[in-house]
CHARMM-style PDB file with segment names, atoms N, HN, CA, C and O in Angstrom:
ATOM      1  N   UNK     1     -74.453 228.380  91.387  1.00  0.00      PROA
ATOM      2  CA  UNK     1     -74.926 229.753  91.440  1.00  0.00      PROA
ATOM      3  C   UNK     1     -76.407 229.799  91.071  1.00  0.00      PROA
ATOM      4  O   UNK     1     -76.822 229.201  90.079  1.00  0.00      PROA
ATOM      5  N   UNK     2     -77.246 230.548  91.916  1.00  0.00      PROA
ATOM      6  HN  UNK     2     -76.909 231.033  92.722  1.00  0.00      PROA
ATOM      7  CA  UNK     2     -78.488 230.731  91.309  1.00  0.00      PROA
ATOM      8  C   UNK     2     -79.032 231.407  89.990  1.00  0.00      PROA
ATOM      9  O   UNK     2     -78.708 232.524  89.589  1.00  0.00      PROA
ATOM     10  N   UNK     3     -79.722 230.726  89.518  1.00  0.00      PROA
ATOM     11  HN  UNK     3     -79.985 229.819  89.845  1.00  0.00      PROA
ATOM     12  CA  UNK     3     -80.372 231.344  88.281  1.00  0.00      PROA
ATOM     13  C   UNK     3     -81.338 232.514  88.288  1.00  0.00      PROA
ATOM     14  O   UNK     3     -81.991 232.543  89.331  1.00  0.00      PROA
ATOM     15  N   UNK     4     -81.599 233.401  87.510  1.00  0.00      PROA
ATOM     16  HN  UNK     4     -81.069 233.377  86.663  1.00  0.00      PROA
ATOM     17  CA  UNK     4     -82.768 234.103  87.279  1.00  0.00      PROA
ATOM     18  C   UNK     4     -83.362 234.735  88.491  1.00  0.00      PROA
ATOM     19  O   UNK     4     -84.551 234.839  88.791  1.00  0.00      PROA
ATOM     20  N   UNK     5     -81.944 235.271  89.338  1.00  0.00      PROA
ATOM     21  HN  UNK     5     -80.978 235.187  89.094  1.00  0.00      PROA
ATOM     22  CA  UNK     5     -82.090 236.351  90.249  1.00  0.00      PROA
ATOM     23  C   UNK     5     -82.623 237.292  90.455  1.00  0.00      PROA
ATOM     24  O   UNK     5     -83.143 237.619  91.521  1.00  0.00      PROA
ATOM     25  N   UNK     6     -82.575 238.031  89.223  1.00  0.00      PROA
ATOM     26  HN  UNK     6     -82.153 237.765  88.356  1.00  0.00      PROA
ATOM     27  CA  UNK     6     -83.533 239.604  88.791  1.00  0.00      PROA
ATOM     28  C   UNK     6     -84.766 239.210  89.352  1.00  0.00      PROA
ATOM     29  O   UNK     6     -85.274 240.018  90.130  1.00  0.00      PROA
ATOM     30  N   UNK     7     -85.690 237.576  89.016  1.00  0.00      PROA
ATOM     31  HN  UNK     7     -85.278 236.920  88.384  1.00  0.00      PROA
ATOM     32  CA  UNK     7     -86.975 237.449  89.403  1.00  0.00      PROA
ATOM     33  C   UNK     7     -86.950 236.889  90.287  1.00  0.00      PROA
ATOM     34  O   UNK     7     -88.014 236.345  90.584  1.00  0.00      PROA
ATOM     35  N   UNK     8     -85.723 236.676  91.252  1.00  0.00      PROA
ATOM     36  HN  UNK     8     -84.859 237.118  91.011  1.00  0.00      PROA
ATOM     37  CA  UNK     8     -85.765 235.926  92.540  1.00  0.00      PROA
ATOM     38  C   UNK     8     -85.810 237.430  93.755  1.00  0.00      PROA
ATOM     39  O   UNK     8     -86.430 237.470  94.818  1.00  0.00      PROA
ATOM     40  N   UNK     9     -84.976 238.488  93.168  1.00  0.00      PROA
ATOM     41  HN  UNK     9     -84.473 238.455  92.305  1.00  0.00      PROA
ATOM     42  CA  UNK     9     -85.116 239.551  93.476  1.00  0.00      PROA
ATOM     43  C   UNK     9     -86.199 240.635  93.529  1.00  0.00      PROA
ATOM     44  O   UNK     9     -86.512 241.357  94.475  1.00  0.00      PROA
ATOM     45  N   UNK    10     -86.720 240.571  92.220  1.00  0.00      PROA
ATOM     46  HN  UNK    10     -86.465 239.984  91.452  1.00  0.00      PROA
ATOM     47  CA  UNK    10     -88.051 241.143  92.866  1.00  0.00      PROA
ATOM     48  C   UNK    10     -89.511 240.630  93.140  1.00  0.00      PROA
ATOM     49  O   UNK    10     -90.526 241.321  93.051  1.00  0.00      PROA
ATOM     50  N   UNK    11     -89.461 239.600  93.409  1.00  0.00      PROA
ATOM     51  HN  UNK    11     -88.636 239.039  93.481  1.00  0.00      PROA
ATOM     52  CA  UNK    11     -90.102 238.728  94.218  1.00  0.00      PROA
ATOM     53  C   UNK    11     -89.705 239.481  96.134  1.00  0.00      PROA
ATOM     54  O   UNK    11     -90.686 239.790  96.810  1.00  0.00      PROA
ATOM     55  N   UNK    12     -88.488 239.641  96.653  1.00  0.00      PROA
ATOM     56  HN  UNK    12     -87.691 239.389  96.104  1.00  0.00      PROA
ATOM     57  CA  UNK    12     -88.317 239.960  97.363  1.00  0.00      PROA
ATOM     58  C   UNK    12     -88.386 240.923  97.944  1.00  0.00      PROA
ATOM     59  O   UNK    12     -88.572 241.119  99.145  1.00  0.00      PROA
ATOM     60  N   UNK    13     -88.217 241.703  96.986  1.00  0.00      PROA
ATOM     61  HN  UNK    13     -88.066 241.544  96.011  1.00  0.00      PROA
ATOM     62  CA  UNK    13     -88.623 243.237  96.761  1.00  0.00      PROA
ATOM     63  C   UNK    13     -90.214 243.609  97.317  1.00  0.00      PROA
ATOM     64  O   UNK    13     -90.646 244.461  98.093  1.00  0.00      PROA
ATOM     65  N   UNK    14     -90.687 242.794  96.713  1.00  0.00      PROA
ATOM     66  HN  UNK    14     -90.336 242.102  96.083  1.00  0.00      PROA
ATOM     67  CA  UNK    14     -92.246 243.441  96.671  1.00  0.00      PROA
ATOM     68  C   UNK    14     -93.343 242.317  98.203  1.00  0.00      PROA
ATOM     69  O   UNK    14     -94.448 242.464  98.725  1.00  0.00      PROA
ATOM     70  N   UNK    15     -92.395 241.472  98.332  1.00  0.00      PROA
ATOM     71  HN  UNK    15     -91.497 241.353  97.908  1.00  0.00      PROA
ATOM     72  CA  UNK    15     -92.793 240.808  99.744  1.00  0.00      PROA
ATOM     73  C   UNK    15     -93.615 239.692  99.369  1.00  0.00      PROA
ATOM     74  O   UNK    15     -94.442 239.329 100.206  1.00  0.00      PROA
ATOM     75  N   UNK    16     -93.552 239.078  98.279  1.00  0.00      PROA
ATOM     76  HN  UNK    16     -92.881 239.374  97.599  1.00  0.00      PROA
ATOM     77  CA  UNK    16     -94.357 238.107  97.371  1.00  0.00      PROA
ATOM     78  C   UNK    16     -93.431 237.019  97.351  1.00  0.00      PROA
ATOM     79  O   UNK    16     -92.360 237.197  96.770  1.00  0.00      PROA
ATOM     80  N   UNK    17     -93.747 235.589  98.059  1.00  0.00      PROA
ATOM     81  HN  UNK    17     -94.616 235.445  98.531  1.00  0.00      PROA
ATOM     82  CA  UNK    17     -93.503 234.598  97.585  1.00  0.00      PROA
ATOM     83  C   UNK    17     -93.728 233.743  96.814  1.00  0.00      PROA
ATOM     84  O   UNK    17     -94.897 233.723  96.430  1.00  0.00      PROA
ATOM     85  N   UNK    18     -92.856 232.746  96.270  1.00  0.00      PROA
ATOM     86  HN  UNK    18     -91.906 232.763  96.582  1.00  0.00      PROA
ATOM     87  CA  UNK    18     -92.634 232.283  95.397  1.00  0.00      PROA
ATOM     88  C   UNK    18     -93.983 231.247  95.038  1.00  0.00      PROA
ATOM     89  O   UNK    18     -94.409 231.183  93.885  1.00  0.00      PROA
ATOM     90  N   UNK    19     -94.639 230.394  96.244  1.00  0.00      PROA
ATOM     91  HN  UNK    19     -94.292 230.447  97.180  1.00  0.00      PROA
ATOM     92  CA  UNK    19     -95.749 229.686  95.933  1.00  0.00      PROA
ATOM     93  C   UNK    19     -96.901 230.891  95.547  1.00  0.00      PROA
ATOM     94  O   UNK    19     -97.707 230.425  94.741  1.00  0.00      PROA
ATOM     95  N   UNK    20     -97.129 231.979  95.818  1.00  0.00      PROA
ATOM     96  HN  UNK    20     -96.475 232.357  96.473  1.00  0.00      PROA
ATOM     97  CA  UNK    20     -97.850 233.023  95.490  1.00  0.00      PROA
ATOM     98  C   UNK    20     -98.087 233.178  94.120  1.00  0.00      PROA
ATOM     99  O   UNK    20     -99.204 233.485  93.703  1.00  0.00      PROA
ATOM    100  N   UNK    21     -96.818 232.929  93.149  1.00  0.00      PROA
ATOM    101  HN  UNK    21     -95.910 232.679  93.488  1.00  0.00      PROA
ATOM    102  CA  UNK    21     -96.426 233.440  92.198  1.00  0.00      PROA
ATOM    103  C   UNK    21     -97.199 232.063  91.565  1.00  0.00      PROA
ATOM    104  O   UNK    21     -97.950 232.052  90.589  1.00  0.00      PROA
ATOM    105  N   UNK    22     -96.936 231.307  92.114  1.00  0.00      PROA
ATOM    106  HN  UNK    22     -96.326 231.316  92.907  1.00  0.00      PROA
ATOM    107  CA  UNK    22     -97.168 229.420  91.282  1.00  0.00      PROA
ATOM    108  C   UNK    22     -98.707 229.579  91.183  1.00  0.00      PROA
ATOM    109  O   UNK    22     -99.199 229.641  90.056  1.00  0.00      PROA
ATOM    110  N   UNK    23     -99.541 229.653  92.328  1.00  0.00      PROA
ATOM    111  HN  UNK    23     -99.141 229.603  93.243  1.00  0.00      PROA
ATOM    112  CA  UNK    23    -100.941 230.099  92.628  1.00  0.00      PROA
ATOM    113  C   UNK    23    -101.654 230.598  91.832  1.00  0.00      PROA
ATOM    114  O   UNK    23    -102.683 230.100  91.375  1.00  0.00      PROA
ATOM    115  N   UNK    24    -100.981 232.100  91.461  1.00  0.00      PROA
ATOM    116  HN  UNK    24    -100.144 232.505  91.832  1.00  0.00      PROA
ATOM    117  CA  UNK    24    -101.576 233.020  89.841  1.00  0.00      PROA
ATOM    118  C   UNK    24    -101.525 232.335  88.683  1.00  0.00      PROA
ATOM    119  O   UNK    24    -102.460 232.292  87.883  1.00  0.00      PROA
ATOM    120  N   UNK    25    -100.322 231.712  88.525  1.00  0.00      PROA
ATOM    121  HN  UNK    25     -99.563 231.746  89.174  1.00  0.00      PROA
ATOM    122  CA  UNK    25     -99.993 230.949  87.361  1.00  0.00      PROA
ATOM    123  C   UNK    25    -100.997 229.553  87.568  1.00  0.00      PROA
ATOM    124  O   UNK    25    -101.073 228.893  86.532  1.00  0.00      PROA
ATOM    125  N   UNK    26    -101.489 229.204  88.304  1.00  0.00      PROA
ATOM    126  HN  UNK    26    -101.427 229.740  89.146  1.00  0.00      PROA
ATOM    127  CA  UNK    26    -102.178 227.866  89.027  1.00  0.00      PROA
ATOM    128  C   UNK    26    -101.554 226.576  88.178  1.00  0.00      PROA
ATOM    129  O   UNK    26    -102.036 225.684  87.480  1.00  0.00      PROA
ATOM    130  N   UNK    27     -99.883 227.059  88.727  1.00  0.00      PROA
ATOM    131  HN  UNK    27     -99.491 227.784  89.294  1.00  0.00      PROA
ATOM    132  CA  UNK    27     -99.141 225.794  88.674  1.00  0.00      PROA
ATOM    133  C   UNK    27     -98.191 225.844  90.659  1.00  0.00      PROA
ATOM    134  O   UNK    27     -97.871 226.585  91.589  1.00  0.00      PROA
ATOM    135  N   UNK    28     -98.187 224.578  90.213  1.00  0.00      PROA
ATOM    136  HN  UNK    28     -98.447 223.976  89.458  1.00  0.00      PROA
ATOM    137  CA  UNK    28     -97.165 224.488  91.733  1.00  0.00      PROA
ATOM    138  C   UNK    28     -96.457 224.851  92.011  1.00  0.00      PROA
ATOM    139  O   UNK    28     -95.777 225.257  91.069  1.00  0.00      PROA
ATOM    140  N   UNK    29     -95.885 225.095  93.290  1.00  0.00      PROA
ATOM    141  HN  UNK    29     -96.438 224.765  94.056  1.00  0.00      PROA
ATOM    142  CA  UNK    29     -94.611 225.593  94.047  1.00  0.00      PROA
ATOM    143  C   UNK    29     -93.620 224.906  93.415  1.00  0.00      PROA
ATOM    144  O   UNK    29     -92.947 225.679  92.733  1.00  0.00      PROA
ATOM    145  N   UNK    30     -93.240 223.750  93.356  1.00  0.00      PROA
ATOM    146  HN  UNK    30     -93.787 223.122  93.910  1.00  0.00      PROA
ATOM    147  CA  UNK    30     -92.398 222.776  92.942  1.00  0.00      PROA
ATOM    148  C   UNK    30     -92.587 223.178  90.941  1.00  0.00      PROA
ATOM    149  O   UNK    30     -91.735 223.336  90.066  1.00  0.00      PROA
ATOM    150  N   UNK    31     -93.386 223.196  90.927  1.00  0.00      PROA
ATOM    151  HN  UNK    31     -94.078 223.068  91.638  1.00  0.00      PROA
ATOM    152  CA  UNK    31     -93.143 223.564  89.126  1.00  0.00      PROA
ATOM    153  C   UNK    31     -92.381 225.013  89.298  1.00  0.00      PROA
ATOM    154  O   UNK    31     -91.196 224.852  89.008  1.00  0.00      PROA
ATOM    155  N   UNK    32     -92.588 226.016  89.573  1.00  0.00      PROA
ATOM    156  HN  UNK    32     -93.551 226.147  89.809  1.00  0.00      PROA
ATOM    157  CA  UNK    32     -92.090 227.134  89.647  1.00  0.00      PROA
ATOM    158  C   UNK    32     -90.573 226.905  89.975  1.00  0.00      PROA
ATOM    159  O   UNK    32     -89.617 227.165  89.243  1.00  0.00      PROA
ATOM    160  N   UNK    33     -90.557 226.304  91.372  1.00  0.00      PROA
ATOM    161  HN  UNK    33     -91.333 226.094  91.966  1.00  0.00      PROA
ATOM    162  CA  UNK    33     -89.285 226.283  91.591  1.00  0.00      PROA
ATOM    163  C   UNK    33     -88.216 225.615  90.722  1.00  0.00      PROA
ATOM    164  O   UNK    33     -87.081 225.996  90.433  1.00  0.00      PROA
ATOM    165  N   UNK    34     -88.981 224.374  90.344  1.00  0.00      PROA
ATOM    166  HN  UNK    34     -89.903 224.065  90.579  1.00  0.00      PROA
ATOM    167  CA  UNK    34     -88.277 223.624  89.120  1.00  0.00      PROA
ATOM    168  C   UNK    34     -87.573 224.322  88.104  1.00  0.00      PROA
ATOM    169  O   UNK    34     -86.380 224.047  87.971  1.00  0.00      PROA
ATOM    170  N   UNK    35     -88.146 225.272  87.280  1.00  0.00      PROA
ATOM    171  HN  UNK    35     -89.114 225.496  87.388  1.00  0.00      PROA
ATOM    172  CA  UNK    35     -88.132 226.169  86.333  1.00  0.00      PROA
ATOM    173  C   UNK    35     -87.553 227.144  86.541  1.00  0.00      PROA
ATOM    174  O   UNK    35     -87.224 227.828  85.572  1.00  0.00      PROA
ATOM    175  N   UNK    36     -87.145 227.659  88.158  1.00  0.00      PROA
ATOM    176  HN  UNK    36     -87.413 227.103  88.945  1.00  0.00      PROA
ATOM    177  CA  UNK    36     -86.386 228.812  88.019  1.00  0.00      PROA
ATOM    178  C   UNK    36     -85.096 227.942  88.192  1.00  0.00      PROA
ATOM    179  O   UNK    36     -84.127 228.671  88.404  1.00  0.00      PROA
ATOM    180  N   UNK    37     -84.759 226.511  88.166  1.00  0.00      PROA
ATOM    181  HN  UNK    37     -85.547 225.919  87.994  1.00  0.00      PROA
ATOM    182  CA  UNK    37     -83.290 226.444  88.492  1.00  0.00      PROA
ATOM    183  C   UNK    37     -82.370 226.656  87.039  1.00  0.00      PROA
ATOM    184  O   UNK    37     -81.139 226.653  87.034  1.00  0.00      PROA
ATOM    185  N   UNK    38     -83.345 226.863  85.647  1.00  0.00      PROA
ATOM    186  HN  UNK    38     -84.345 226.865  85.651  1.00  0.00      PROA
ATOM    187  CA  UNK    38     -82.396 227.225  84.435  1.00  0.00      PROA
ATOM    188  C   UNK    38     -82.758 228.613  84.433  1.00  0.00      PROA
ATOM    189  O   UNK    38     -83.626 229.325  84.938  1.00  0.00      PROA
ATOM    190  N   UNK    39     -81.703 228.736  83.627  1.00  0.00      PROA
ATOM    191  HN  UNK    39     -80.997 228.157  83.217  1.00  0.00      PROA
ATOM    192  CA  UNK    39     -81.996 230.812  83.300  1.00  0.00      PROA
ATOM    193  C   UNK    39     -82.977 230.643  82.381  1.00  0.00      PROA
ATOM    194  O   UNK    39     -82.903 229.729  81.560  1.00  0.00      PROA
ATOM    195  N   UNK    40     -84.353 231.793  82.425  1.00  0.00      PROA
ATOM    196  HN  UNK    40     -84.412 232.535  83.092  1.00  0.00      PROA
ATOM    197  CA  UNK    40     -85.519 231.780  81.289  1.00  0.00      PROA
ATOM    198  C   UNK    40     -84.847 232.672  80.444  1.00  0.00      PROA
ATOM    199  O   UNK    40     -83.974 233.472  80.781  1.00  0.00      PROA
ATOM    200  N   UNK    41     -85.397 232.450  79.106  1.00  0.00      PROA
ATOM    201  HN  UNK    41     -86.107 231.800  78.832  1.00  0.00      PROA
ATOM    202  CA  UNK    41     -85.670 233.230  78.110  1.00  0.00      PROA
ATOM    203  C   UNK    41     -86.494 234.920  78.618  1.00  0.00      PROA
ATOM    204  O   UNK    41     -87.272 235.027  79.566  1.00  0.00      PROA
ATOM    205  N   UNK    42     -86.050 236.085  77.692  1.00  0.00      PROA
ATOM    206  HN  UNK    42     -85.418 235.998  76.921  1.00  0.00      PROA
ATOM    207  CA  UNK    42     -86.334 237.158  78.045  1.00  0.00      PROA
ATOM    208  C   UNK    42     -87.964 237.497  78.385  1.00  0.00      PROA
ATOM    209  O   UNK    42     -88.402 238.213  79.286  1.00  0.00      PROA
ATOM    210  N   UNK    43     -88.682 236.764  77.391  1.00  0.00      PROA
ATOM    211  HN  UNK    43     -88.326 236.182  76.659  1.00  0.00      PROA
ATOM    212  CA  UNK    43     -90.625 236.607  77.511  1.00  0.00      PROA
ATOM    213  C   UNK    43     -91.014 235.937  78.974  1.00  0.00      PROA
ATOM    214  O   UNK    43     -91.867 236.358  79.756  1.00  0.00      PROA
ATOM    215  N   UNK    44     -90.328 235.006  79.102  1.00  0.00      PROA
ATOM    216  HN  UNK    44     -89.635 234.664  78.467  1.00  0.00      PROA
ATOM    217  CA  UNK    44     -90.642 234.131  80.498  1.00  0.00      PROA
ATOM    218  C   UNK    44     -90.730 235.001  81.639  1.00  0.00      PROA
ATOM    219  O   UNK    44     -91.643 235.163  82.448  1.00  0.00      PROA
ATOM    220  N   UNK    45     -89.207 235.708  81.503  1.00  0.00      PROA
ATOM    221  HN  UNK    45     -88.466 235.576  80.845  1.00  0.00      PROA
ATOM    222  CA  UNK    45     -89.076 236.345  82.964  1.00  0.00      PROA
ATOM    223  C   UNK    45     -89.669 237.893  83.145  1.00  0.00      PROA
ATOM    224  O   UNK    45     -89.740 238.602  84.148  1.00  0.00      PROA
ATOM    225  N   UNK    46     -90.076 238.130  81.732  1.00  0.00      PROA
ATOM    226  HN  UNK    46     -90.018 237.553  80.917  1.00  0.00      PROA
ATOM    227  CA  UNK    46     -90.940 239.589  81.636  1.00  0.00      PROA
ATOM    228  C   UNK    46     -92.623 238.944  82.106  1.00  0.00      PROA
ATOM    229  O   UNK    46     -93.471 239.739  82.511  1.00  0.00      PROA
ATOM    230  N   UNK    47     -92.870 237.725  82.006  1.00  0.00      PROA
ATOM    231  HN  UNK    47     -92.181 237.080  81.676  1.00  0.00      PROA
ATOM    232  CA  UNK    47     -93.724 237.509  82.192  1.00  0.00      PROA
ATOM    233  C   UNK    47     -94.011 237.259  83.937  1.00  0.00      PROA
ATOM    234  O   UNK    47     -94.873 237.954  84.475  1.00  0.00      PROA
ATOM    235  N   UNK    48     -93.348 236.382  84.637  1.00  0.00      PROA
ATOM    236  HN  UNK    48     -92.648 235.817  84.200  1.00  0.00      PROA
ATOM    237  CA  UNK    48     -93.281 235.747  85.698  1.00  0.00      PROA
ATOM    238  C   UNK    48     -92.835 237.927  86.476  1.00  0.00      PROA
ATOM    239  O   UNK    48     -93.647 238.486  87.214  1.00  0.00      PROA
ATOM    240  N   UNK    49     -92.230 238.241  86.275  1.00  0.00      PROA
ATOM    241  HN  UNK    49     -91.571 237.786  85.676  1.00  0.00      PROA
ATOM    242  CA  UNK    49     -91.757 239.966  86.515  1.00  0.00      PROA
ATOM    243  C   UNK    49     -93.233 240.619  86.737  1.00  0.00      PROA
ATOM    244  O   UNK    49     -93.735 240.866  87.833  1.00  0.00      PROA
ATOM    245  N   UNK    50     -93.824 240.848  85.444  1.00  0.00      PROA
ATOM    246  HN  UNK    50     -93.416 240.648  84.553  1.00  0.00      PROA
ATOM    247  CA  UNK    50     -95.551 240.840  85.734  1.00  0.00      PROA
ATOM    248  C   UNK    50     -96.110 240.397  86.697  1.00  0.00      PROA
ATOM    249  O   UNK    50     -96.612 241.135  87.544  1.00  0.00      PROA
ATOM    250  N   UNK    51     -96.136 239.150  86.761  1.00  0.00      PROA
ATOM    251  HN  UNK    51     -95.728 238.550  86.073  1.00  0.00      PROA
ATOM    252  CA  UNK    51     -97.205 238.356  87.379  1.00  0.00      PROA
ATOM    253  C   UNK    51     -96.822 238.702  88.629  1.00  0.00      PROA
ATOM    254  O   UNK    51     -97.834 238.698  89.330  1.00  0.00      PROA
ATOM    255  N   UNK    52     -95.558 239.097  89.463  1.00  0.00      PROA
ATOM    256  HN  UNK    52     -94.736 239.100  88.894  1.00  0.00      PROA
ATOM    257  CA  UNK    52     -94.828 239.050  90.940  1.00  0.00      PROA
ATOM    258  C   UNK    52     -95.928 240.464  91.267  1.00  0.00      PROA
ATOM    259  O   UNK    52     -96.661 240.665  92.235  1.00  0.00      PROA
ATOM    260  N   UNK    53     -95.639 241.438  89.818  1.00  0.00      PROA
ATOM    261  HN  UNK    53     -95.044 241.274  89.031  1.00  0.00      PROA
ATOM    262  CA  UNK    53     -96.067 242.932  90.292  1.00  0.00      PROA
ATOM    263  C   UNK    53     -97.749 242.601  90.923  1.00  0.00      PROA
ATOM    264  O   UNK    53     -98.117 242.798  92.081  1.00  0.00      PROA
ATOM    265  N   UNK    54     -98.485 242.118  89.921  1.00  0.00      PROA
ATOM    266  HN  UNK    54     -98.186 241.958  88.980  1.00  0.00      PROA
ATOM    267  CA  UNK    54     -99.546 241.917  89.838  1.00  0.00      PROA
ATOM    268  C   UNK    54    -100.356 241.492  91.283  1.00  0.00      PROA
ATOM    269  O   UNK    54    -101.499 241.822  91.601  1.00  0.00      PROA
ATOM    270  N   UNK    55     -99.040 240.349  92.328  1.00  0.00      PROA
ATOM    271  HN  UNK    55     -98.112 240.081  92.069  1.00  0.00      PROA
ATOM    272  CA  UNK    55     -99.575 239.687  92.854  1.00  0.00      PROA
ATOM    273  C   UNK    55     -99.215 240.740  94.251  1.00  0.00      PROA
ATOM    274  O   UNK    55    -100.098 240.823  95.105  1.00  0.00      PROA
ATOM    275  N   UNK    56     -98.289 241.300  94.395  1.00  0.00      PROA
ATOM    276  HN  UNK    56     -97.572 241.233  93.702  1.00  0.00      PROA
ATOM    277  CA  UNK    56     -97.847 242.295  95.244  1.00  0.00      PROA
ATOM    278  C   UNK    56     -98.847 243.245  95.122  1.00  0.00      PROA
ATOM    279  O   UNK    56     -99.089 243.820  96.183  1.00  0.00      PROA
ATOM    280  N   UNK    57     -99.774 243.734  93.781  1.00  0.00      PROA
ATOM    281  HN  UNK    57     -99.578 243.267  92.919  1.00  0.00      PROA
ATOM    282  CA  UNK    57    -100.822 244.836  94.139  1.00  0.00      PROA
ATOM    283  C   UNK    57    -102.325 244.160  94.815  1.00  0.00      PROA
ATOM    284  O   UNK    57    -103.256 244.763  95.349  1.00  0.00      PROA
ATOM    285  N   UNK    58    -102.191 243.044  94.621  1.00  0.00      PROA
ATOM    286  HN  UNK    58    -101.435 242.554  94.187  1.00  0.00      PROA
ATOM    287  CA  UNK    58    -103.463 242.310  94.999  1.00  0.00      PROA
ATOM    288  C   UNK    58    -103.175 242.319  97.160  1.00  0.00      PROA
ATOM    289  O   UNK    58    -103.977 242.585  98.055  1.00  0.00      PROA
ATOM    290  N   UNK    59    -101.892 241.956  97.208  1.00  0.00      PROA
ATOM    291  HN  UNK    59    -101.240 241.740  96.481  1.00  0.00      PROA
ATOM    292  CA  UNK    59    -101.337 241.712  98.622  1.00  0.00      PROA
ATOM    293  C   UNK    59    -101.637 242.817  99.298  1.00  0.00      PROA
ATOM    294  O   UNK    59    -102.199 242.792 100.393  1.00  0.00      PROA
ATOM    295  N   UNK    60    -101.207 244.102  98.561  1.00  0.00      PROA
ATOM    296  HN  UNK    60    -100.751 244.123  97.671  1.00  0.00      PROA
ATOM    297  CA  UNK    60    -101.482 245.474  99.181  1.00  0.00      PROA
ATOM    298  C   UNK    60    -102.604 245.887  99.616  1.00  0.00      PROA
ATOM    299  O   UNK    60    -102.779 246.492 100.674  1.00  0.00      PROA
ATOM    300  N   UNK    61    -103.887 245.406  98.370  1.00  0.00      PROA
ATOM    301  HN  UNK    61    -103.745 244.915  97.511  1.00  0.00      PROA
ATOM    302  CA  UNK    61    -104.891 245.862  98.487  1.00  0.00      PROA
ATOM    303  C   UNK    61    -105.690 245.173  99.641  1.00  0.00      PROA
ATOM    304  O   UNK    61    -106.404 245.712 100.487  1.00  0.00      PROA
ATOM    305  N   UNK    62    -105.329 243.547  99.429  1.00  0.00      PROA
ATOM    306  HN  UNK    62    -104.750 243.109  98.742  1.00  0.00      PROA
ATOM    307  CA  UNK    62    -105.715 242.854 100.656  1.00  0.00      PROA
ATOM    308  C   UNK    62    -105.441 243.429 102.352  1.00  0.00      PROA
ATOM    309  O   UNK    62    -106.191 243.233 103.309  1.00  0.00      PROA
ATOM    310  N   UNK    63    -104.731 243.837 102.348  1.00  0.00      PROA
ATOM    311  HN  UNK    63    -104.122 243.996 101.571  1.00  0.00      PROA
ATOM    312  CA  UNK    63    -103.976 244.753 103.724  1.00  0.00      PROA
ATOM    313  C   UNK    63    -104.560 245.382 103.734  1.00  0.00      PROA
ATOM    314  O   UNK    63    -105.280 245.014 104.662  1.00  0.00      PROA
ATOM    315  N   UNK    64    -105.146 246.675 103.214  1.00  0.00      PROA
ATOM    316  HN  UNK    64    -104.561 246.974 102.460  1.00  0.00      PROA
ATOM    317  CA  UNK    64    -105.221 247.972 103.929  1.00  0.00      PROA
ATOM    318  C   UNK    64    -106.629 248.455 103.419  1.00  0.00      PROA
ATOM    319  OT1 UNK    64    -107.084 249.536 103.794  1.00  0.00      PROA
TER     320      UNK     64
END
């Protein structure tokens, strides 16, 4: 079963992929992905939750 859905979810939500997310953090796709295969702690995923929003307002702004 997948782990840490809520942030696999709104990742999806907001049209932001996952190397996107690694990028901000300027760690890798493969580190990210690594890390979401355990469940995070509540700080982690409030954090990585942030960072998705963050990167989805940058995406928007880039668009339009």
């Amino acid at each position: 079963m997948l782990k840490n859905t809520d942030v696999r979810a709104r990742a999806k939500e907001q049209g932001v992929k996952l190397y996107e997310v690694a990028a901000y953090m300027g760690k890798s796709q493969a580190y990210l992905t690594r890390k979401l295969y355990f469940e995070l702690d509540k700080a982690e995923k409030e954090e990585l939750l942030t960072i998705i929003d963050k990167v989805a307002a940058v995406n928007k702004r880039a668009e339009g």
